[in-house]
C-alpha angles and dihedrals in degrees: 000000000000098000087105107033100055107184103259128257112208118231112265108214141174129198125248115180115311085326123086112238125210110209092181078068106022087234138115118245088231131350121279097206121134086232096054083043091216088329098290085111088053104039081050093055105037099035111017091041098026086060093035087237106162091059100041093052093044086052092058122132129216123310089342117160122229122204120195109176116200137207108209110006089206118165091346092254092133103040086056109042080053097042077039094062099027082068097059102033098037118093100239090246096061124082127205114211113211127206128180134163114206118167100194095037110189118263106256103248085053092051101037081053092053096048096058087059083071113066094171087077110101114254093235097047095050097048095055093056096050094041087052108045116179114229134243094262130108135261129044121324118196124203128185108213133173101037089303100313093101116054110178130183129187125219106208109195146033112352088212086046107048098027091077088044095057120100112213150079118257125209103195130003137217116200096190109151128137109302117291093251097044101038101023088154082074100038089068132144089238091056097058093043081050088064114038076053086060104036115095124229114303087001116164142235141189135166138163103251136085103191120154098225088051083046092057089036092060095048098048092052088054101254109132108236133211127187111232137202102256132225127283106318088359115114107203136005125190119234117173141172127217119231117284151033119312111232116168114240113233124213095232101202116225145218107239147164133208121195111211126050089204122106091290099054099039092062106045081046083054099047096041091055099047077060104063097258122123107228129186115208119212124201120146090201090044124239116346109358103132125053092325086058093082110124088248142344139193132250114203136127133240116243116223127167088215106083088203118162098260097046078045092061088045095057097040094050078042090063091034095058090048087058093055100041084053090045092051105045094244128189104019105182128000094272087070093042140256136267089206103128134286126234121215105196097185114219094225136036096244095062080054110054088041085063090046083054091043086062098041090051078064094231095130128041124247091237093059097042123031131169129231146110130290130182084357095304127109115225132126127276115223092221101217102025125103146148131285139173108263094212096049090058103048082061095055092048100051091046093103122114096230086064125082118196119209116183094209128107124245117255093189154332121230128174117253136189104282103000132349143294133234129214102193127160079262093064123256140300133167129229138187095247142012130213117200108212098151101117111218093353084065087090086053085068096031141026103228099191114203094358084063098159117231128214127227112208103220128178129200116200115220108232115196111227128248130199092260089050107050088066086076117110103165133073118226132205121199121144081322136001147270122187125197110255124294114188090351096310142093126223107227116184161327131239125196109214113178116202103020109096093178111132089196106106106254102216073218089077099042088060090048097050086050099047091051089054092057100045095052097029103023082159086053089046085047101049085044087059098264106226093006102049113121132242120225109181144313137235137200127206133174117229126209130221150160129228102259089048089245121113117250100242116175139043121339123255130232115218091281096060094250118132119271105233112239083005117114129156133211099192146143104036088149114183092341105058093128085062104036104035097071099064087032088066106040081046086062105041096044083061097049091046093046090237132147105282123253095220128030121278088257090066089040096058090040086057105043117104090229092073093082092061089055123109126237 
């Protein structure tokens, strides 16, 4: 299923004058007249004006949420001179939410080059962008800039292709790509039906171009058009309004509760709360006891050539988790980890040859994944990823002061008017809505049905380090795994044992996990001492997954299938929870807050508990 989701071919430019040339168009990404000023004069009258953005952004109200949605991202004129604006005129309290689709995106040097010729930009806005690139891969990737005010999320792909598959509201619109004549594949009637579908009432638009074929394709599409008087030598340029009256949406914060303090949990807590809403977090063995309590993980990707669906979801929460980790400053010091690379050094010819597919496909870019040889084994280095200690950042993550932290278990869980009540060992309080975020323990709360969650019983072995071995700086995944020292000990592991729920270490499991080390790594086995290294200790954990090997990620379903009001799960993570559970929870709490989605509505519906009810 990758009609939709084409590898991505970055943007070749060339510079003319103080304006950015793109020869694949013949076309500038914005004019370089002194009277356009390096096109901020134009991108202020066509789209700021054209959309009456500065007074609509001063007469905000609280907390109110504003959606621009974007054709051709280009050199982010436009998404600064908006964000730019939003941040004076906006009352603090408000949030824009940017989205823009761009299928030959600029290479990264060439667009952090371009920026610092703009010095009206502000300093921290800037610097979050820079600092959290998105990557050359397709499908939708969301940023979280300013201190929280600016979320942006870039569509890379076909506009006629993602717009149907985003999930929002827009408020105003800019159709900026390169001009009709030169770029007509953009300029299409299901474009512009894409996006009245997705404009709220009384939304705005405003483009460049007066052409009389965007002009039909508008109106068809029942936006109310107006010809303009264009900028500088332009004749004409088109503004229209879609049917309806204009209301600003409001972020209304929530009382709510998440049960479980393990990856899951934490970042849902942590999403929820950047958002305004008080959570209260319940875990009666306190943040990360259960399978996030492992010493240190790694957080990687699996490279398939078959952009499926559920490979897409892998790579997008990949790239996701990485975004947070950045935003957030972790890891900090080695203790807490290190986003250095990963190797995957595959155990038979076949896994390897599938990665060196997944490349050629063009999927990932080849500065995120690169092939080589490591410890005398050829495999493929995922370029950003890297390894961190689970607990540590839970800790990180639920350290927000909209989060409370109770370390009770939860009794039960009852229904209430207007959301749902709590019976904890701390008493019982009642909230308007309830994550479940508590792994295999989640079945104990709610009876899933068909989507009954399964555990899978794993065991890392504790390796003391030696001095050969505390040279190492890279994790490595084989059949297993073997991460550099962290507080003087390897992780080694870990084993997947179906049907043994028994949390007690089995000495069974510390030889496998050995002799898997030394059959994939026999230089690893020998710097840790071979036959004489030392064992220091050994942890059990019980992961949880679906089915389908995807995590269930939305609202809760009742025994029909139909959606449990208040009720949402974070659940089946399984062994990649550092890399899945971030979009999961901005997915979920985007939904309970009525807010534009992070991920396109495929990934939504392959995530949502309900899928497991449906017939075939």
């Amino acid at each position: 299923m990758n009609d939709v989701f084409q590898p991505i071919e970055p943007a070749a430019v060339v510079r003319d004058g103080t304006a950015l040339y793109a020869p694949r168009f013949d076309d500038h990404y914005y004019a370089n007249s002194p009277a356009s000023a390096d096109g901020v004069a134009e991108t202020d009258y066509v789209f700021i004006d054209g959309n009456a953005l500065t007074e609509r952004f001063c007469q905000l109200p609280e907390q109110s949420v504003f959606v621009i949605g974007e054709t051709g991202f280009g050199s982010g004129l436009n998404f600064f001179r908006a964000a730019t604006r939003f941040l004076e005129q906006a009352p603090a309290s408000c949030r824009l939410f940017y989205y823009s689709s761009e299928k030959h995106p600029l290479p990264l040097p060439e667009f952090a080059a371009i920026q610092r010729q703009r010095p009206w930009i502000p300093a921290e806005l800037l610097h979050d962008f820079v600092a959290n690139p998105a990557p050359a891969a397709p499908g939708f990737h969301k940023r979280v800039l300013a201190g929280g005010r600016i979320h942006l999320c870039l569509l890379y792909g076909d506009s006629g292709a993602l717009w149907p598959l985003a999930r929002l509201r827009c408020d105003a619109w800019f159709l900026d790509g390169f001009a009709p004549r030169k770029n007509p594949d953009m300029w299409r009637d299901e474009l512009f039906q894409a996006l009245a579908r997705r404009s709220s009432a009384g939304a705005t638009l405003a483009t460049f171009t007066a052409a009389g074929f965007v002009r039909r394709g508008l109106q068809q599409a029942r936006f109310l058009v107006e010809r303009r008087k264009g900028f500088g030598g332009k004749r004409e340029m088109l503004v229209a309004r879609f049917p309806g009256e204009w209301r600003p949406a409001r972020i209304r914060p929530r009382q709510v509760a998440v049960i479980g303090a393990g990856l899951a949990g934490s970042t849902t807590a942590r999403a929820l709360a950047e958002l305004d809403c008080r959570v209260t977090v319940y875990d009666g063995r306190g943040v990360a006891q259960g399978a996030s309590g492992n010493p240190a993980g790694v957080l990687y990707c699996s490279a398939t050539p078959h952009f499926s669906d559920r490979n897409r979801f892998y790579q997008s929460s990949y790239f996701h988790a990485l975004a947070w980790l950045r935003r957030l400053g972790f890891p900090a010091d080695p203790a807490q980890g290190r986003l250095n690379g990963v190797w995957h050094l595959p155990t038979d010819a076949g896994r390897l040859e599938r990665m060196r597919k997944a490349q050629e496909a063009g999927y990932w870019p080849p500065e995120e994944l690169q092939f080589g040889t490591h410890a005398g084994r050829a495999g493929a280095c995922f370029v950003h990823a890297g390894y961190l200690s689970p607990p540590l950042w839970c800790q990180r993550l639920l350290t927000h002061a909209g989060v409370r932290l109770l370390q009770q278990r939860v009794q039960s869980l009852q229904a209430a008017p207007g959301g749902w009540r709590i019976e904890s060992e701390a008493g019982t309080e009642e909230f308007d809505a309830v994550v479940l975020c508590a792994g295999h323990e989640t079945q104990r709360l709610l009876d899933t049905g068909p989507a009954r969650l399964r555990t899978l019983r794993g065991q890392i072995t504790l390796v003391k380090a030696t001095a050969a071995s505390q040279r190492w700086r890279q994790a490595v995944c084989h059949s297993g795994s073997v991460i550099p020292a962290v507080g003087g000990l390897h992780v080694v592991g870990a084993t997947f044992n179906r049907g043994n729920d028994s949390l007690a270490p089995d000495p069974a499991d510390d030889a496998a996990n050995i002799v898997a080390l030394r059959a994939a790594l026999p230089m690893y086995w020998q710097e840790l001492g071979g036959v004489a290294l030392t064992l220091a200790g050994s942890r059990v954990g019980l992961r949880c997954y679906s089915a389908d090997s995807l995590p269930l990620a939305g609202p809760a379903a009742d025994a029909a299938g139909q959606a449990i009001p208040g009720l949402w799960i974070s659940a089946g993570h399984g062994s990649r929870g550092l890399t899945s559970t971030p979009l999961c929870a901005d997915l979920i709490a985007a939904q309970l807050l009525a807010l534009p989605l992070p991920c396109d509505g495929r990934l939504k519906e392959a995530l949502v508990p309900a899928r497991f009810y449906r017939q075939p």
